[in-house]
N, C-alpha and C positions, 0 to 999 in steps of 0.2 A: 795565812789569810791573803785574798786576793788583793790587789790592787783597784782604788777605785778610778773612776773616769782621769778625772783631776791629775789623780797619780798616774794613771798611764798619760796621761798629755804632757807631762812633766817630765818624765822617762824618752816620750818620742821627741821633745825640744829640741835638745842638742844633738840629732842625729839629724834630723833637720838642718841646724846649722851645719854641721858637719857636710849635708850634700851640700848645700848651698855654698862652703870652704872649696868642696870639692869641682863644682863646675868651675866657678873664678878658676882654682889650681891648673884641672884639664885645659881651660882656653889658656892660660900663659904656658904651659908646656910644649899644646900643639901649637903659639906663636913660633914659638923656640925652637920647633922640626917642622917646620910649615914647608920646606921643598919634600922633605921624607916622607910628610902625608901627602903631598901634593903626588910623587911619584908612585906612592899603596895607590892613588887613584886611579891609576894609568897614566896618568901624565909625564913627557920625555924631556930630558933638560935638550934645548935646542942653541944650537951656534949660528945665530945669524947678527953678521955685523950688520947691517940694515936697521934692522927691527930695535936691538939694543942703541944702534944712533939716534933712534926716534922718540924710545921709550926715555934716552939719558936728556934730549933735548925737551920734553915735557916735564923731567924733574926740576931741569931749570927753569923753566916756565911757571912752575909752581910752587918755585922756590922751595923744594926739599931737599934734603939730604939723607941720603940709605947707607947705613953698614956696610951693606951687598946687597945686592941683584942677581935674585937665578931667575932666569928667561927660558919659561918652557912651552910644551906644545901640548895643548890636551884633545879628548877625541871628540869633543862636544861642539856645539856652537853656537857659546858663549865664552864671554872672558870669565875670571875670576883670579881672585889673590887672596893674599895670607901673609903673616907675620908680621914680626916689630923689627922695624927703622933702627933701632936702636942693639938688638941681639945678632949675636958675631956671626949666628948662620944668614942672618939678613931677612928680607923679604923675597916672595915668590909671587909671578906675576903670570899666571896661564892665561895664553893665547889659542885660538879658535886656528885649524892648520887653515880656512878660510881668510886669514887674518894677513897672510903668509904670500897670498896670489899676487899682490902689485909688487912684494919686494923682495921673495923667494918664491922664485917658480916650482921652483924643483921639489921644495918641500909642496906646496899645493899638488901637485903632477902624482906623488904618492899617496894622497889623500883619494884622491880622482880614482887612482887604479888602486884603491882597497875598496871601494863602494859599491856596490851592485847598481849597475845603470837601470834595473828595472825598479827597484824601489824609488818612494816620492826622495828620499833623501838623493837618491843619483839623479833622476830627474831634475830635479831643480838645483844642482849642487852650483852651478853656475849664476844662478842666480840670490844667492847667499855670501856673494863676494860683497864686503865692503868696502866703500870706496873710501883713499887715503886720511878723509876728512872722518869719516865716524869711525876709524881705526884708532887715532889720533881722539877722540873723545872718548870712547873705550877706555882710551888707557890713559886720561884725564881721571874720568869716575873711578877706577877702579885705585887709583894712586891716593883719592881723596878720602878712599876708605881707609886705608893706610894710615895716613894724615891723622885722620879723629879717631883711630883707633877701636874702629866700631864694632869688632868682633868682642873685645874687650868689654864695653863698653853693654854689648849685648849681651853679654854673659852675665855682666852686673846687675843688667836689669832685670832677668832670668830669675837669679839667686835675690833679691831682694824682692820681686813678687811669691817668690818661696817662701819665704821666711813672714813675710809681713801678711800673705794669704794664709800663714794656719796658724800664727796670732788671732787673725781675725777672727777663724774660724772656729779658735775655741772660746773667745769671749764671746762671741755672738750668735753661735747657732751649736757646740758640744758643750756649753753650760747652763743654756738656757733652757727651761721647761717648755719646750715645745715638742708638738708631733715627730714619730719619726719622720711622718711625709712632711712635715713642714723643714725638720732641717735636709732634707734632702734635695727639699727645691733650695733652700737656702746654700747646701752645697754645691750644686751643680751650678748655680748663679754666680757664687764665688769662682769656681772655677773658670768659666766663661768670661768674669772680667778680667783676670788675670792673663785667659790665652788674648783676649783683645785687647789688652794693653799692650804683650809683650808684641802683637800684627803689626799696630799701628806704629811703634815703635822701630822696627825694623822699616815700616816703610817709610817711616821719616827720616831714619837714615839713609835709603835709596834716595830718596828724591835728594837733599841735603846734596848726595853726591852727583846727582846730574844737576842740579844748580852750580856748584862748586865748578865744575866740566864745561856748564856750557858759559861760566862767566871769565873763563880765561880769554878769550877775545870770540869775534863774529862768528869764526872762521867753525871753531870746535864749536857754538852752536849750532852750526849747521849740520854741522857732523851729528850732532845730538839728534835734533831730526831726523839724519838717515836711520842713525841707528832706530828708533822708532819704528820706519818706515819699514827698515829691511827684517826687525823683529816680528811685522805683522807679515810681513808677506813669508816670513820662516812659517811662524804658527798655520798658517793660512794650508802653506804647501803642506804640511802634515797632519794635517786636520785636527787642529788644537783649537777647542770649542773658545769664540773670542770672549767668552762669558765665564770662562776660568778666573777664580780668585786665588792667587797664591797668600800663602802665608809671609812671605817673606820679601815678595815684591809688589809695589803697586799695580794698578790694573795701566796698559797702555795706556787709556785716554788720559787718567792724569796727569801722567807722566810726559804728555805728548802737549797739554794744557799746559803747564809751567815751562816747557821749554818755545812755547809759540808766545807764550808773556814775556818770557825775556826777550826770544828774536826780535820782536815788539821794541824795545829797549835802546835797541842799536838801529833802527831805522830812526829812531826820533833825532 
């Protein structure tokens, strides 16, 4: 004899929790190999005494303390990090080889000569330099991801909109007597709040973290701005529609909004 509803919702529970076990599990693992994924990316571990003097004087600046530090180069242009403070392989902090122009040339100078001058990317390659202040807030933000743990943290919140959306979904719309079209708007509605909870949640950690960036003094706010500045005119030079939403970052304006209220802050 078959299984009825009930019973199969009962059967697929703890496989449920089971993924929801499983992403938490995956994000502490890839904490734990975050240069090794970091390097499956393309990313190169890079030796610059420079870079690491700037990046160890912002940990003091923000009063952290890291296990380790791997300082590497990746092919994009944007920063980005990974891992816990706290695990013996440490944390990894990829830099933009753009990132690299005021205080290794020679690494910028390979970047220059692997890019075709006629594409928008060689064309404006020059003009995607930033300058030592939004370098320097770069890797403010990206250290305060670190800090709160928010890959973590995002995974938790991941796994418990799992879990607590097909709770809901079978008390509220696979046990109740309604249309199939009606639980099916009711499931897609489900669905939609949960992918907009976990949106806005990630972008509340973005922002969190250029808050965090730009209140370490004047200096990294302003930096905060450029970076703004110099993101719009990236997107701009490659024809990235300024009406893109990401999933997983705010849109500029706001972002450009909260850091012009704090500049605000330090003039009064």
């Amino acid at each position: 004899m078959g299984l009825s509803v009930r019973g199969w919702f009962k059967v697929v529970r703890p496989l449920v929790f089971l993924g929801a076990g499983g992403l938490l599990m995956n994000n502490e693992l890839m904490n734990k190999s975050a240069p090794k994924l970091a390097f499956s990316s393309g990313a190169k571990r890079v030796q610059s005494e420079n870079m690491y003097g700037i990046v160890g004087r912002c940990l003091d600046e923000m009063k952290m303390d890291v296990r380790k530090l791997v300082l590497m180069i990746g092919s994009g242009l944007s920063a980005f990090s990974g891992g816990d403070k706290t695990a013996p392989n440490g944390v990894v902090l990829v830099l933009p080889p753009t990132y690299f122009a005021n205080t290794d040339p020679s690494i910028y100078s390979q970047l220059r000569d692997s890019v075709d001058p006629n594409t928008p990317l060689g064309q404006h390659l020059d003009d995607f330099v930033p300058t030592p202040e939004t370098v320097r807030y770069s890797i403010f933000h990206e250290l305060s991801h670190i800090r709160n743990n928010d890959s973590a943290t995002r995974a938790l919140m991941l796994s418990g909109c799992l879990i607590a959306g097909y709770e809901v979904w079978g008390r509220k719309v696979l046990f109740v007597n309604k249309t199939l079209k009606k639980k099916a708007v009711w499931t897609t509605a489900l669905v939609a709040v949960a992918v907009v909870i976990n949106i806005m949640f990630m972008w509340h950690q973005e922002l969190r973290a250029d808050r965090e960036a730009a209140r370490v003094d004047e200096q990294a706010c302003v930096g905060g701005l450029g970076s703004i500045s110099l993101r719009q005119t990236i997107e701009k030079a490659l024809g990235v529609s300024p009406y893109r939403l990401s999933p997983s970052h705010p849109p500029l304006s706001l972002r450009l909004f909260q850091l012009q209220h704090i500049h605000k802050t330090y003039q009064q």
